[in-house]
N, CA, C and O atoms as a GROMACS GRO file, in nm:
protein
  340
    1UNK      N    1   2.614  -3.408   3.270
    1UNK     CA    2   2.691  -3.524   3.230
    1UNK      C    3   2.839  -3.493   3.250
    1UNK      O    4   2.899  -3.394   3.209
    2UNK      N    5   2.894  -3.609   3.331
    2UNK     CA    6   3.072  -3.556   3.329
    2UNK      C    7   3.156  -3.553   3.158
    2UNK      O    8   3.130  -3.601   3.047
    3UNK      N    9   3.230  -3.495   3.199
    3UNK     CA   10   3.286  -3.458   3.065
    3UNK      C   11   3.373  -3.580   2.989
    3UNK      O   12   3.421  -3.577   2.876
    4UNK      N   13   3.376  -3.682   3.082
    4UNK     CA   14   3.434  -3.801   3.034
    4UNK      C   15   3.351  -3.906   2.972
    4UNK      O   16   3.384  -4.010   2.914
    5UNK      N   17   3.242  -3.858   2.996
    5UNK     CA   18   3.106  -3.958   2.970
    5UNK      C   19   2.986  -3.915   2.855
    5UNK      O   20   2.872  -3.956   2.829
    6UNK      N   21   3.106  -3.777   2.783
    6UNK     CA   22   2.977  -3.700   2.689
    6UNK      C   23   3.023  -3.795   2.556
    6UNK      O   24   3.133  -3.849   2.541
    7UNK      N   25   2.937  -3.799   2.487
    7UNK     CA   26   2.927  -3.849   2.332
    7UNK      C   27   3.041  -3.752   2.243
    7UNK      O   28   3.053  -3.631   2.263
    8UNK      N   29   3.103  -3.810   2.166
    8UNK     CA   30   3.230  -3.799   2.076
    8UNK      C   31   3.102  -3.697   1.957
    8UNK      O   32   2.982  -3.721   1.959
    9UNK      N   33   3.150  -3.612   1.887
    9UNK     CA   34   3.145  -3.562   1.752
    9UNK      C   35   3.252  -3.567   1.662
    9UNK      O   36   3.352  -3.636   1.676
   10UNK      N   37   3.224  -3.480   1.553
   10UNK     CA   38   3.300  -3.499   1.456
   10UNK      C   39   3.447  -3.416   1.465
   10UNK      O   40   3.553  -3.433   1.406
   11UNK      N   41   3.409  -3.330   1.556
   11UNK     CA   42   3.482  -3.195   1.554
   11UNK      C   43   3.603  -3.261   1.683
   11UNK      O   44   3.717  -3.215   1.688
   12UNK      N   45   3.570  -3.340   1.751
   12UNK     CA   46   3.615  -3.401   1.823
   12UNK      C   47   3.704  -3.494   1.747
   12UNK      O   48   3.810  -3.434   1.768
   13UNK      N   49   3.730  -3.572   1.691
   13UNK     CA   50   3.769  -3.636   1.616
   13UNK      C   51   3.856  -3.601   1.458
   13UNK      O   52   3.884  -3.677   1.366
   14UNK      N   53   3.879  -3.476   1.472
   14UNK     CA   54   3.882  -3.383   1.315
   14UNK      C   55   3.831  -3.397   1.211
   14UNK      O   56   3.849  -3.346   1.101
   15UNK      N   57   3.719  -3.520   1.273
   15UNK     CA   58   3.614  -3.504   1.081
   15UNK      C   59   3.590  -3.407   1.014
   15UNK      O   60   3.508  -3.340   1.076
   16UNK      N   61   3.618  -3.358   0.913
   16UNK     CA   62   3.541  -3.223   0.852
   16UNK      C   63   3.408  -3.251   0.829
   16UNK      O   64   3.368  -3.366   0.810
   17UNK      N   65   3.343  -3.164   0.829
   17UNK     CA   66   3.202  -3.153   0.872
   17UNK      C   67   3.177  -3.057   0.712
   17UNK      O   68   3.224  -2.946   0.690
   18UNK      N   69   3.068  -3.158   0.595
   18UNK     CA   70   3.076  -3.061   0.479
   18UNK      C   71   2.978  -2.985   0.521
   18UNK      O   72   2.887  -3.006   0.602
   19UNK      N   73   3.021  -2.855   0.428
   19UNK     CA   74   2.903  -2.744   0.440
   19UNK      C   75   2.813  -2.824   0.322
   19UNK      O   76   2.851  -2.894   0.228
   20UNK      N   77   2.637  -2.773   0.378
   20UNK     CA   78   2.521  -2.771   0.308
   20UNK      C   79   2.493  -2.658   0.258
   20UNK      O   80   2.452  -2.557   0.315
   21UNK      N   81   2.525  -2.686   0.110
   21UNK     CA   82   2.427  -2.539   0.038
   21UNK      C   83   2.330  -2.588  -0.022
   21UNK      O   84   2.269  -2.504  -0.090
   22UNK      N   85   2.285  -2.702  -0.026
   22UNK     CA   86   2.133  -2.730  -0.045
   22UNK      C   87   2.037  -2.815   0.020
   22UNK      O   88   2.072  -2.932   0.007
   23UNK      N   89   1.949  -2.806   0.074
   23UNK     CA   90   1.861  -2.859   0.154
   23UNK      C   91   1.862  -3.044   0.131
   23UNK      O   92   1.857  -3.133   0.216
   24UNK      N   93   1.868  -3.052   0.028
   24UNK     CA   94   1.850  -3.177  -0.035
   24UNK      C   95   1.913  -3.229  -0.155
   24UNK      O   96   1.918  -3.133  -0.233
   25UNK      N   97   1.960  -3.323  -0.205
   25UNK     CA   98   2.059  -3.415  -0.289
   25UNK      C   99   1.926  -3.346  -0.394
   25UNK      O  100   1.818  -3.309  -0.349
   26UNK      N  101   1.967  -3.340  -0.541
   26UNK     CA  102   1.830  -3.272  -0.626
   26UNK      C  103   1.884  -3.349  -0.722
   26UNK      O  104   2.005  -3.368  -0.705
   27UNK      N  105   1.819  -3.419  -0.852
   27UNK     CA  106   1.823  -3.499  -0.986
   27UNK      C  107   1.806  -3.376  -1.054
   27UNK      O  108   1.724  -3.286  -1.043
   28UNK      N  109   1.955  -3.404  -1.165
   28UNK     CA  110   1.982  -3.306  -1.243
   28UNK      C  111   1.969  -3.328  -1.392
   28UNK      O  112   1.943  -3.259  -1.490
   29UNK      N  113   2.003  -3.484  -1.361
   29UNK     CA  114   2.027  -3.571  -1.534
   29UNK      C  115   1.924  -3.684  -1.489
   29UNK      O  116   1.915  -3.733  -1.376
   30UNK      N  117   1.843  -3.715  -1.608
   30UNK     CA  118   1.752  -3.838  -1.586
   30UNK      C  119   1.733  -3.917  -1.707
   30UNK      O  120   1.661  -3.886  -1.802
   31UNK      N  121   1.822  -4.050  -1.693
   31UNK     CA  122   1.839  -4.083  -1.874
   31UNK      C  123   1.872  -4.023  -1.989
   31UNK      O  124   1.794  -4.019  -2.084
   32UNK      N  125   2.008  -3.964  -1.991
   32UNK     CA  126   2.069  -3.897  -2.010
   32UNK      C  127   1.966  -3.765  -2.118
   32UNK      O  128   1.959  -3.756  -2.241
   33UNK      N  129   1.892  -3.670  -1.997
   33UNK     CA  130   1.845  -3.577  -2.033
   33UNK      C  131   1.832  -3.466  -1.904
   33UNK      O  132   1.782  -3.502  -1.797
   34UNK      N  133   1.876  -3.349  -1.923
   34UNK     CA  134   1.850  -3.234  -1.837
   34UNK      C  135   1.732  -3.223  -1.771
   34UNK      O  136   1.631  -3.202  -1.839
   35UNK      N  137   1.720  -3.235  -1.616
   35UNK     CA  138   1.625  -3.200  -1.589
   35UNK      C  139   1.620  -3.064  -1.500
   35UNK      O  140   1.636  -3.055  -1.378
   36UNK      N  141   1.582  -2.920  -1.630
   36UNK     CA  142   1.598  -2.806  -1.697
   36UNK      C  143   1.502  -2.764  -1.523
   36UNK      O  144   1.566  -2.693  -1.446
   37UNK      N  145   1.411  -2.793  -1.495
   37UNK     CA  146   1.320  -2.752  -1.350
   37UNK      C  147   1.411  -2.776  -1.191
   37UNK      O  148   1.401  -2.704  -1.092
   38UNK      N  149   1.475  -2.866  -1.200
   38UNK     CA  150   1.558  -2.878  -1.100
   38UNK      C  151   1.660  -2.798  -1.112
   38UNK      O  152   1.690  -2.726  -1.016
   39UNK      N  153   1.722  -2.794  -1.214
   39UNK     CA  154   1.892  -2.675  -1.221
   39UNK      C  155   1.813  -2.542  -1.169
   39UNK      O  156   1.834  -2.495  -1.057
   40UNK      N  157   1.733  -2.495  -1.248
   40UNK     CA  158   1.690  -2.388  -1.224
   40UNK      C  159   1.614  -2.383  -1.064
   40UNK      O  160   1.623  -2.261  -1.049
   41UNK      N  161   1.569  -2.416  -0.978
   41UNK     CA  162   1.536  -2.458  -0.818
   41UNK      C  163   1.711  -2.443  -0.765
   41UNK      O  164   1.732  -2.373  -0.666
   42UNK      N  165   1.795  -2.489  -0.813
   42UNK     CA  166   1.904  -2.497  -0.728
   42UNK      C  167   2.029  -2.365  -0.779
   42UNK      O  168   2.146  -2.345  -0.746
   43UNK      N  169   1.921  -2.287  -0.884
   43UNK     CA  170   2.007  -2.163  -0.932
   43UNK      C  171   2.120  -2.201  -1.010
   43UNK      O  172   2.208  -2.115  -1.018
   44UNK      N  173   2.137  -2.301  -1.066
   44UNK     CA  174   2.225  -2.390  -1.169
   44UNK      C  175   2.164  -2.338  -1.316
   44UNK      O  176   2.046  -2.306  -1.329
   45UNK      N  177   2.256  -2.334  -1.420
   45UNK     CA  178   2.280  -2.366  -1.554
   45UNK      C  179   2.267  -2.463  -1.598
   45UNK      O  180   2.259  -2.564  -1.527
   46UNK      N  181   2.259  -2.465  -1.732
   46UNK     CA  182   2.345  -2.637  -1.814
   46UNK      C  183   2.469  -2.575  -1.843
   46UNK      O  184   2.556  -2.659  -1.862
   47UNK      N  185   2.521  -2.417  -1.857
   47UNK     CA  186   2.706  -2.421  -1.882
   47UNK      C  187   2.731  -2.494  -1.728
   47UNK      O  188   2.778  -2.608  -1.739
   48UNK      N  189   2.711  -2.456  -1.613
   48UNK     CA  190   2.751  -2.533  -1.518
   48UNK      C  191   2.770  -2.693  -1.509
   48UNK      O  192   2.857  -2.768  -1.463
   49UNK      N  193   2.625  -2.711  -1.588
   49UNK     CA  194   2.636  -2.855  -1.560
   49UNK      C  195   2.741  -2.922  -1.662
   49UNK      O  196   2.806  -3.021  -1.627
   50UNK      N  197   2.752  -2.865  -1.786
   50UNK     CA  198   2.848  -2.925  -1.887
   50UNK      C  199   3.003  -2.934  -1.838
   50UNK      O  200   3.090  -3.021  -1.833
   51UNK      N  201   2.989  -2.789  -1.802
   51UNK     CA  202   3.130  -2.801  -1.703
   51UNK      C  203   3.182  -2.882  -1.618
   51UNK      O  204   3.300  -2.915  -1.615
   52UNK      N  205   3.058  -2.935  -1.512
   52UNK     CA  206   3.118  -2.975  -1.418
   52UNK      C  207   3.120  -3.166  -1.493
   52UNK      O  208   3.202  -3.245  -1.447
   53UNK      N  209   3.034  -3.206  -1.591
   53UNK     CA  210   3.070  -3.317  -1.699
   53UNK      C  211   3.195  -3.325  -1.726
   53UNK      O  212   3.273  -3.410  -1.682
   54UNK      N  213   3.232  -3.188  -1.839
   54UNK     CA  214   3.376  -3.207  -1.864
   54UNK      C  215   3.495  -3.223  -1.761
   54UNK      O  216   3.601  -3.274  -1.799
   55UNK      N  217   3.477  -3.176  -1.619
   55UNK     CA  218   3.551  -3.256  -1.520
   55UNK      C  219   3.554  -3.377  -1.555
   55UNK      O  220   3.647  -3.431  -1.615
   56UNK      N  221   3.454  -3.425  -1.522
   56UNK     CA  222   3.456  -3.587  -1.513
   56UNK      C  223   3.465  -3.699  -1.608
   56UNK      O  224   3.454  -3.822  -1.612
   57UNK      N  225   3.501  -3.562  -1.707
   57UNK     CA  226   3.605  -3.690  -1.876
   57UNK      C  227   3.419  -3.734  -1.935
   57UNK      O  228   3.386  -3.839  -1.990
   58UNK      N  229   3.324  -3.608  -1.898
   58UNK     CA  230   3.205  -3.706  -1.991
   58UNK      C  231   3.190  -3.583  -2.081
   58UNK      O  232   3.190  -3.463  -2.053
   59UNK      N  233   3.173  -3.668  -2.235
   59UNK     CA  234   3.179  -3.581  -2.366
   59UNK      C  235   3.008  -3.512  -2.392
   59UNK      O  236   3.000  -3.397  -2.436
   60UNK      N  237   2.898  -3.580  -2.366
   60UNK     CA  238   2.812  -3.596  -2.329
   60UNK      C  239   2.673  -3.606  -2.239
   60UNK      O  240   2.666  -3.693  -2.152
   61UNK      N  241   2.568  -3.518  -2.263
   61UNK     CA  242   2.495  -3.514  -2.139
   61UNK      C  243   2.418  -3.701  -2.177
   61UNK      O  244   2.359  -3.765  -2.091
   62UNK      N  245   2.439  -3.742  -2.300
   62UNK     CA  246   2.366  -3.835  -2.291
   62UNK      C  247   2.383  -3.969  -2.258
   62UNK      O  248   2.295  -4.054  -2.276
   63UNK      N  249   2.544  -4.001  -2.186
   63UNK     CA  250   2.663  -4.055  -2.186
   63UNK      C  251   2.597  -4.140  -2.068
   63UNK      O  252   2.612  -4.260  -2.042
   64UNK      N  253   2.501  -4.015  -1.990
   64UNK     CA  254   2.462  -3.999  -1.805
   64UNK      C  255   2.288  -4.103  -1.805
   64UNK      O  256   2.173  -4.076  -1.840
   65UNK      N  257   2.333  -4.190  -1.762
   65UNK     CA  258   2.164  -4.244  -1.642
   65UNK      C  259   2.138  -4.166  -1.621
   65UNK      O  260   2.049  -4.096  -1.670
   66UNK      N  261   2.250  -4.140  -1.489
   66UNK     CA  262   2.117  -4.036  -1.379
   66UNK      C  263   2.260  -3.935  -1.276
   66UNK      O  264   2.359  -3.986  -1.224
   67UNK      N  265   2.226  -3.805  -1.275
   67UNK     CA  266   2.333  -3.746  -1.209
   67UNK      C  267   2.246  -3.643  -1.088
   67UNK      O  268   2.137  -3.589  -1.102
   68UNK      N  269   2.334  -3.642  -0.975
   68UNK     CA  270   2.235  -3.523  -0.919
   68UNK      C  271   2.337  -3.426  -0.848
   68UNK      O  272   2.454  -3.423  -0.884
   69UNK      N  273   2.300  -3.362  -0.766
   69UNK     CA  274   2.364  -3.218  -0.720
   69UNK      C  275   2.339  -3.265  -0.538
   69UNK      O  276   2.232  -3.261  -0.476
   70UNK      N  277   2.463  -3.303  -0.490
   70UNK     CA  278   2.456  -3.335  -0.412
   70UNK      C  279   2.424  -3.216  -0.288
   70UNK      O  280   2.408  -3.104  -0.337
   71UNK      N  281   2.414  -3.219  -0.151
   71UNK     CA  282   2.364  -3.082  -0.070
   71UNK      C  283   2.481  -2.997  -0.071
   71UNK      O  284   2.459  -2.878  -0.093
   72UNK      N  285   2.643  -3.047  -0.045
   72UNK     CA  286   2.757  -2.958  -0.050
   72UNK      C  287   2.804  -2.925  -0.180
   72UNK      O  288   2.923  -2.893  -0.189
   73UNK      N  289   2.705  -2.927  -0.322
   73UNK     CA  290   2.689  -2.887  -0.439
   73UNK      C  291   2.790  -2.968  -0.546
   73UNK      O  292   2.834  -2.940  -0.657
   74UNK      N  293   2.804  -3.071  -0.467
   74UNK     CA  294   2.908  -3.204  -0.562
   74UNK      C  295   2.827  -3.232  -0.673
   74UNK      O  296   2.705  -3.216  -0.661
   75UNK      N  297   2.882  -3.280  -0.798
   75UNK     CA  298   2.794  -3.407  -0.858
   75UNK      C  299   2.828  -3.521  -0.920
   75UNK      O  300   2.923  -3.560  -0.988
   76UNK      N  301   2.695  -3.577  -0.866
   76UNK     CA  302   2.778  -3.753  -0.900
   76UNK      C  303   2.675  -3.772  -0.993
   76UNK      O  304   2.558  -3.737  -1.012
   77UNK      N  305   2.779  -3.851  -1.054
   77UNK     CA  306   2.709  -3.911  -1.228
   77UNK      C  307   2.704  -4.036  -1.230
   77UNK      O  308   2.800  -4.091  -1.174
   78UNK      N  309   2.617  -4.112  -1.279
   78UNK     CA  310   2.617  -4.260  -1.300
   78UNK      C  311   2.623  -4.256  -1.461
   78UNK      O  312   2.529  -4.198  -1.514
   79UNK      N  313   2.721  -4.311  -1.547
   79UNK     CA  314   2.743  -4.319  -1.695
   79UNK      C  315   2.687  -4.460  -1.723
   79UNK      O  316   2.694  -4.543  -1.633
   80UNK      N  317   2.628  -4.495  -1.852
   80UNK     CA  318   2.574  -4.573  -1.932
   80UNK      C  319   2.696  -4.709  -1.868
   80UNK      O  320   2.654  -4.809  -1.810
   81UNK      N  321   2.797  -4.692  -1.885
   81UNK     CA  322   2.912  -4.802  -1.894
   81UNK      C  323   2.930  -4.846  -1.742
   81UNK      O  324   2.941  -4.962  -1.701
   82UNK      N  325   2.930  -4.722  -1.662
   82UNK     CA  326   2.942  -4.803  -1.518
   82UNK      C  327   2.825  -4.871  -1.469
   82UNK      O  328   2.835  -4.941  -1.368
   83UNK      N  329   2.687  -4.855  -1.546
   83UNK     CA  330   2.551  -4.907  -1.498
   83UNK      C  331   2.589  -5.094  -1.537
   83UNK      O  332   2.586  -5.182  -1.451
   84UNK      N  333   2.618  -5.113  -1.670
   84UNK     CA  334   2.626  -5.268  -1.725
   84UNK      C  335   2.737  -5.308  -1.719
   84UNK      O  336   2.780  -5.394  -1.797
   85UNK      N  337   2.817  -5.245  -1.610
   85UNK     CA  338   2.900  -5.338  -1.558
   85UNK      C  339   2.862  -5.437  -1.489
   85UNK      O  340   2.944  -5.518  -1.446
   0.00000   0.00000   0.00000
């Protein structure tokens, strides 16, 4: 293929490209309760997980719907208040 005619990437473009440290997005919080089998699969705590709560201004694991551990080891929380909005 000429080099004018190859398909664009990310790297091409300076997208950063996140690193994967886990195979798969994993459920950590499920109605606001630990789910204690998944942390432990992804080599996680609950001090971790409280921690990474108190980032996010939550006082509470029970505050949380549903939170998970994303593959580049983020986590996103869905809180009681942003659901009934």
């Amino acid at each position: 293929m000429k080099e004018d005619k190859q398909p664009v990437v990310k790297k091409d473009m300076n997208v950063s490209v996140s690193q994967k440290i886990y195979p798969i997005p994993t459920e950590v919080i499920s109605d606001g309760k630990i789910v204690k089998k998944n942390l432990t699969k992804l080599d996680l705590d609950e001090a971790w997980l409280l921690h990474e709560l108190k980032q996010q201004n939550i006082s509470h694991v029970k505050e949380v719907i549903f939170a998970q551990v994303q593959t580049d080891g983020t986590l996103v929380t869905y809180v009681k208040d942003q659901m009934e909005a």
